[in-house]
N, C-alpha and C positions, 0 to 999 in steps of 0.2 A: 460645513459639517460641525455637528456639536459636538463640543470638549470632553474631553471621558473624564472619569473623576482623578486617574490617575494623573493626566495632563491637567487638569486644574490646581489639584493638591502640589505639582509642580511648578507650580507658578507662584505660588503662595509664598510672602516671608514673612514671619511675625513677628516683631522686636518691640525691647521697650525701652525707651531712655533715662539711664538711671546719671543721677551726677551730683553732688555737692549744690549748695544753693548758692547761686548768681554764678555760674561756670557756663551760663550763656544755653541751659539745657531748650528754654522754652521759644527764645531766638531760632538754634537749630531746628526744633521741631514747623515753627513756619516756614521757613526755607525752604525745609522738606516737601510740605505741602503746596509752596507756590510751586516748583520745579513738577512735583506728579498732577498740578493743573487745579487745585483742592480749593486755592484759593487766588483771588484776582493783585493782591498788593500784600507781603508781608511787609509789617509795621514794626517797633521796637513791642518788649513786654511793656509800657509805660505810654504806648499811643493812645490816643482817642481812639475811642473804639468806633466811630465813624470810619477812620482812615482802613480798616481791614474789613473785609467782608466773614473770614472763619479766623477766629482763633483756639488754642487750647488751651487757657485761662480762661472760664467764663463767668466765676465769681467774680461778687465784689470784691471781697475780701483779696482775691488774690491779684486783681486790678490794683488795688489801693497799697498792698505790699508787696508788688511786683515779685511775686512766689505763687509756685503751684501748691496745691490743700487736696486737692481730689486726683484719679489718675483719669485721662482724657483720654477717648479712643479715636483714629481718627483712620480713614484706608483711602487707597489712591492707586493710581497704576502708574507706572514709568517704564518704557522697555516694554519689554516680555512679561515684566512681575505683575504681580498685586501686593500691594504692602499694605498690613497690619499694622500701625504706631502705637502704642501705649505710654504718653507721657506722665512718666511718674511722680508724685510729690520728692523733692527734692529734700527736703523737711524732716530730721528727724520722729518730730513729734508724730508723723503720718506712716509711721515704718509698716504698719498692720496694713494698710492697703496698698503700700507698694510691696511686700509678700506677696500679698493675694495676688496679684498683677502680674510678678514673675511667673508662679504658676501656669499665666494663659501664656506663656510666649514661648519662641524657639530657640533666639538669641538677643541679645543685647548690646545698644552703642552706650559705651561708659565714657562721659566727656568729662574732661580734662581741663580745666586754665591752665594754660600754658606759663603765666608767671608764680601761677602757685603751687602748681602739682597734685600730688594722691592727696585731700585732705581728706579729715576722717570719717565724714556721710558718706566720702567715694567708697573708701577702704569697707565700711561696713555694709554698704550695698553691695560691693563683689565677693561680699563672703555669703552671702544669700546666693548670690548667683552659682558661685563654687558648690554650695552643699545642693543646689537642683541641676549641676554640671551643665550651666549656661554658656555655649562658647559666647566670647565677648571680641566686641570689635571698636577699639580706642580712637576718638578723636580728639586731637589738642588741638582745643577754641584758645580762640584771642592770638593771634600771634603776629597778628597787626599792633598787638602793642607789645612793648617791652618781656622780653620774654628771657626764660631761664637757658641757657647752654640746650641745644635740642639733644645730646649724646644725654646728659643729664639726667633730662625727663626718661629717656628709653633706660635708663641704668634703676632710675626712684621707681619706674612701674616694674623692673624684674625683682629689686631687692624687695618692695615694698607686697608687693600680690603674689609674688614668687611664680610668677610669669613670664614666660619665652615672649620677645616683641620680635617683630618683621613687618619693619617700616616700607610702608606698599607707598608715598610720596612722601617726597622730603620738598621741605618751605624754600622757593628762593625770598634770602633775606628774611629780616623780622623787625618789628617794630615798624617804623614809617618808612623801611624800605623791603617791606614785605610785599611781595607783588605776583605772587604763583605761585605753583606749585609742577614738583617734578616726578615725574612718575619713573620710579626706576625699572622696573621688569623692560616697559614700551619705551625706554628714553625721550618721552613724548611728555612734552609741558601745557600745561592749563592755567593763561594768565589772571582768567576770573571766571567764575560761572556763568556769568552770559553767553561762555563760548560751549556749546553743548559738545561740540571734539576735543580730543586733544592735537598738539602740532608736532610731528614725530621730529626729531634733533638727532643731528649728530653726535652728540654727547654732552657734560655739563661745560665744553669749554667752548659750544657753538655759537655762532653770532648770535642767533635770534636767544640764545640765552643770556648772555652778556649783554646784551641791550636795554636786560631786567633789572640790572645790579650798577649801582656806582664802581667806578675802576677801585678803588680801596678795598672794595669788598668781593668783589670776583677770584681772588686768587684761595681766598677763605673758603666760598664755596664749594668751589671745584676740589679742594682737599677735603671738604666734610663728607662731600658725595662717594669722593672714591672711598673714603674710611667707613663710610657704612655700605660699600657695598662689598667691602673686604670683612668687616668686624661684626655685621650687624647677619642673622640666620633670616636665608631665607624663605618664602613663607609657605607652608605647609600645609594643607588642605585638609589631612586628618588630625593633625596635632590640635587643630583652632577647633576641629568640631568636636573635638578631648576632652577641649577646655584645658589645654596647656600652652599653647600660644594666640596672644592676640596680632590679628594687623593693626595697625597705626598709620590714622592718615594727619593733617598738617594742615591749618585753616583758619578763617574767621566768618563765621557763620555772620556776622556783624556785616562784614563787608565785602561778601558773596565770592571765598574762596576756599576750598576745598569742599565743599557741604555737595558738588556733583560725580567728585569723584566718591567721599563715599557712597552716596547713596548705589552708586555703579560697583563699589566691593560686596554690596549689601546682598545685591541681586545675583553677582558673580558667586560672592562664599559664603552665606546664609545658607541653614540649612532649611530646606522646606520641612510643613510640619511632621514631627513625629508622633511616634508611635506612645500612646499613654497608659499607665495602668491603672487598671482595674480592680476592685475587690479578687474579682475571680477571673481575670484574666487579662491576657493585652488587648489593646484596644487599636488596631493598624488602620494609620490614616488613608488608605486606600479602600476601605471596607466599604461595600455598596448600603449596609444598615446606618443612616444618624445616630448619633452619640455627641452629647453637648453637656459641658458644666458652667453652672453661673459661677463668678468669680468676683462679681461686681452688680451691687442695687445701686442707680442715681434717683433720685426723686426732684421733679419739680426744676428740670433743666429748662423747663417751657412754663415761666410764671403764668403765662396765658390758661393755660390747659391743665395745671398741678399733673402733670405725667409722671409718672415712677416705669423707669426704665430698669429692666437685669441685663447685662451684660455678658453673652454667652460666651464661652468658646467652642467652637466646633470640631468634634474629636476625630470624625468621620462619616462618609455618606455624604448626602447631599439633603440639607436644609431649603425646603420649600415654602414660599407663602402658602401658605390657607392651609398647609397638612395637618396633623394631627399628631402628636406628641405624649408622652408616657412621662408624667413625672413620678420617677420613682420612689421620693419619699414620702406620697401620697397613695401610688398604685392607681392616682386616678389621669383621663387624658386632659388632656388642653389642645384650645386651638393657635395655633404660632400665626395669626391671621395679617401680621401687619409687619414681622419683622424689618429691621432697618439698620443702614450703615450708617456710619457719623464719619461727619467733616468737622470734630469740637460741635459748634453749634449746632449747624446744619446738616440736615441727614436727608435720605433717601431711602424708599421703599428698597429691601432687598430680595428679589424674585428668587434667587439662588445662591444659597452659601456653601463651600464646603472648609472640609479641612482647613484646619489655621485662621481662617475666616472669623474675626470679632465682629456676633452682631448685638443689634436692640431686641429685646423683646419688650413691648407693653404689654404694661399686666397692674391688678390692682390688689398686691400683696400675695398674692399667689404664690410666689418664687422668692427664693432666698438664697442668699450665699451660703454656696458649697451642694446645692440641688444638683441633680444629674437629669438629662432630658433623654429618650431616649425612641426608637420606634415599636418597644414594647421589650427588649431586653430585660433581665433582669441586673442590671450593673452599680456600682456606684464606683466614679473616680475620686483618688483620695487627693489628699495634702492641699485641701485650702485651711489654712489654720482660723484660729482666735485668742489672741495671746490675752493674757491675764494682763488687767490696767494697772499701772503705776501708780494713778489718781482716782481717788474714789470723792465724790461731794454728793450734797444733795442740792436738789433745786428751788431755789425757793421762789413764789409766784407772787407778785403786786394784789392779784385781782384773783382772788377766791375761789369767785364763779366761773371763771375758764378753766380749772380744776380737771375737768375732763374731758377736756380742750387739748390739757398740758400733755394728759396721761396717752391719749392717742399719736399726740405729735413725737412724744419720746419714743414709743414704740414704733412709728415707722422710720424714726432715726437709728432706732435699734438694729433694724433689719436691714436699712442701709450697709452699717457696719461704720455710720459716723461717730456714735459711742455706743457700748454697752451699755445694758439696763438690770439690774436685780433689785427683783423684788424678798425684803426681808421677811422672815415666815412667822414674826410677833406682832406682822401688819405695820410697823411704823410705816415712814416713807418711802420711794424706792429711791435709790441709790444708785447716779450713771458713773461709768467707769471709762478712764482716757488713757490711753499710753504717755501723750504726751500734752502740755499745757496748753498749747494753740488751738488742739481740738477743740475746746471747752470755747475758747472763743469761736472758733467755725459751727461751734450748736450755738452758739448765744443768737449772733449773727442771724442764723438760718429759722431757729423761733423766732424771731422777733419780724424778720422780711417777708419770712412767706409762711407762718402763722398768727402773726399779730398776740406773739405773744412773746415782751420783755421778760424777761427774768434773769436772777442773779442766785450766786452760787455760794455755798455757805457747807464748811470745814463736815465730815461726819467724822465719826470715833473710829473709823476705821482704816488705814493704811496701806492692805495686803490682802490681796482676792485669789485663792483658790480654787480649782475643780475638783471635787473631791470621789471619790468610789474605791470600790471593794471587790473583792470576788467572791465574799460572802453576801450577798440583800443585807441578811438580819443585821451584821455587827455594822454596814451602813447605816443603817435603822438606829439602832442603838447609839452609834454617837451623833448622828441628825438631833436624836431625841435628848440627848444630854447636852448639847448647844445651841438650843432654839433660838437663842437671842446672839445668834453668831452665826447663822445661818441663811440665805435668799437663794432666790431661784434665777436661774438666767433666760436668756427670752427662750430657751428652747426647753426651761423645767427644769433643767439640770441642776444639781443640787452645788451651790461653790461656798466654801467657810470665809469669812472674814473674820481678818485678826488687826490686830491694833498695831502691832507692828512684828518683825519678823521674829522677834526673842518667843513671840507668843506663837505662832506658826511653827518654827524649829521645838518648842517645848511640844505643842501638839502631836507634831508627827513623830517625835520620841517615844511618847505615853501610848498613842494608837498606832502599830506596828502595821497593822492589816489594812489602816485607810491607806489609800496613794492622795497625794496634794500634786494637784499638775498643774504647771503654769502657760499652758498650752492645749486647745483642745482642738483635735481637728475635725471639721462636720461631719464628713461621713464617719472616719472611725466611729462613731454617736453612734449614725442611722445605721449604720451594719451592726453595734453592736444588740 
């Protein structure tokens, strides 16, 4: 018998991994994948890329700096579920796309080094989370090595996020005598993930537990355990989907321990997907009409084939090959003829999506971040943003005559959402814009690999980029037209001021009362307005 939509949207989790750089984020996510079957051997982030068959690094770039740059989709089943993965850049400089990335998901694993703690990419990614009320579910990696007091850790994630914890296993041992993991609710232990059960126990003073621990260290444990099962709250199933309490599991995704037990919390206390909104109304993931927003362009994952991929999420209904589709910031249809799920690399045809479900759509510039897909609705869903760059340069080219070579390959980078592009309205050059510096090498990079075209980057007079508009046309008009030479268009027209630095920004918006300067625009607010 076939699945009703409601029974499949139940099955669904969508999450994305957000975590400080080298906290072991992209380790976990192969783990993840070998255990749901995704891929045949997880390797380190630093293996030959012979030894793995899927990874979610697929750049060079982030091969050669063992960091993610791009977010990576990847789905699997385990259980009963279907999991959505979104592995996010770890990377400040990349915060613009791991936004948009939050966006498509339900919940979120926020991983932890266990000898370092909240540092501050963690703290500033669960403040993204917080303002879209992401329940989040904590693992502390690494505790195979040397690790901070575990009471500690659970005290730095309450004072520091201001987050109720409910430690769902606690680690026997840590460091080189880290050797499992305890599950408190089942008093049942999991000496490594190899064992797909757990082994239920008489409690933490049982033989088979003691047989884990050096005699030195056993009487420690068994006092830590009963103190958090006396001091520590426990776990609560609407407080976590609040977004007021996380679970906490105990691990080393390195050395295949704890990475089964969460993914088995994931499926137990994730919420399936939710309900989204709408311009003009809610959007309920059980709804038999589709509804999808892009949230993500890749271009050129398949150097073989220059593919440019969008990135859907699917809001509701059910997603069919070969149907027919409503983009609504066109009004006109497309055909979804080939949709596809990804394993990182490797993908497959997908016959049927629904709910929560991230898939591919090929398409050859068609779609853009923040488009809404729809079966003829009139809808647009909001809050994929475009935050104003930190870094403005222009590009400069070796060779002339690729000139229009250049202009194209920026503008499908534009639409990416690898950097921004404004064109100035006195014609000079145009001008790409980065949140953060690394970006600029992931365009260098990506011109040079997969368009054959070098180039290097040189200072402009400008600083500080703008959105600017009115509720009056004219007095928009009128200062457009008194700052021509401070003035570009963004890839969507949109009118943005550039200023040389912020003294000259704040003195602007002093003088013109009636413009607004936003450093944020979101796409549909745009297209609805």
């Amino acid at each position: 018998m076939a699945e009703t939509i409601s029974q499949a949207v139940s099955r669904r989790r969508t999450f994305a991994i957000i975590a400080h750089p080298d906290a072991g984020k992209t380790t976990l996510t192969e783990k993840l994948l070998l255990f749901g079957g995704a891929i045949q051997l997880a390797g380190e982030v630093k293996a030959k890329k012979d030894r793995i068959q899927t990874r979610s690094d697929w750049m060079k770039i982030e091969r050669e700096r063992g960091i993610s740059v791009v977010t990576s989709v990847m789905t699997f089943e385990y259980g009963d579920n279907v999991f959505n993965l979104l592995d996010t850049p770890g990377h400040e400089d990349f915060a613009d796309d791991t936004y948009r990335t939050l966006s498509a998901v339900d919940s979120a694993v926020m991983v932890i080094d266990a000898a370092k703690g909240i540092e501050p990419r963690t703290l500033k990614l669960f403040e993204v989370c917080r303002l879209r009320d992401i329940p989040i579910v904590t693992f502390v990696n690494k505790m195979d090595r040397e690790a901070r007091n575990t009471f500690e850790i659970l005290d730095e994630i309450e004072q520091k996020l201001a987050l109720d914890t409910a430690p769902i296993t606690w680690p026997i041992g840590q460091g080189k005598t880290f050797s499992g993991t305890y599950h408190l609710a089942d008093n049942a232990v999991r000496r490594s993930d190899t064992e797909t059960g757990r082994t239920p126990v008489n409690g933490p003073d049982s033989n088979r537990v003691a047989g884990l621990l050096p005699d030195n260290e056993r009487p420690t444990f068994i006092e830590e355990l009963e103190l958090a099962r006396e001091a520590c709250r426990p776990f609560d199933l609407d407080a976590f989907r609040e977004g007021h309490l996380t679970p906490v599991y105990f691990g080393s995704a390195l050395r295949n321990f704890g990475v089964r037990d969460l993914i088995e919390g994931l499926g137990a206390f994730a919420p399936p997907p939710r309900d989204q909104e709408a311009d003009t109304r809610t959007v309920h993931a059980t709804e038999p009409g589709m509804s999808a927003f892009v949230f993500k362009i890749q271009a050129n994952m398949d150097p073989n084939h220059r593919d440019r991929i969008a990135f859907v999420r699917v809001c509701s209904g059910t997603l069919e090959r070969g149907m027919k589709a409503k983009l609504v910031r066109t009004g006109k249809p497309m055909s979804l003829s080939a949709p596809q799920f990804f394993f990182a690399r490797s993908r497959v045809t997908a016959d049927e999506a629904y709910a929560g479900d991230v898939v591919g759509i090929p398409n050859h510039g068609t779609l853009r971040i923040g488009d809404t897909l729809t079966e003829g609705e009139e809808i647009l869903f909001r809050g994929v943003p475009n935050f104003a760059p930190e870094i403005l340069r222009r590009v400069r080219l070796g060779d002339a005559m690729k000139a229009k070579k250049l202009k194209e390959a920026l503008q499908q980078m534009a639409e990416e959402g690898v950097v921004q592009l404004f064109q100035p309205e006195d014609g000079s050059p145009a001008i790409v814009g980065v949140v953060g510096a690394l970006q600029l090498d992931v365009l260098k990079e990506r011109l040079s690999v997969e368009y054959g075209l070098p180039v290097d980057f040189e200072m402009s007079r400008f600083s500080v980029c703008r959105w600017i508009s009115a509720d009056e046309r004219a007095e928009l008009t009128r200062f457009v037209e008194g700052h021509r030479g401070d003035i570009a268009r963004d890839l969507d027209g949109d009118p943005v001021f550039l200023a040389q630095h912020e003294f000259s920004l704040n003195y602007e918006a002093e003088r013109w009362k009636a413009i607004r300067f936003a450093a944020i625009k979101d796409y549909q607010v745009r297209e609805a307005a």
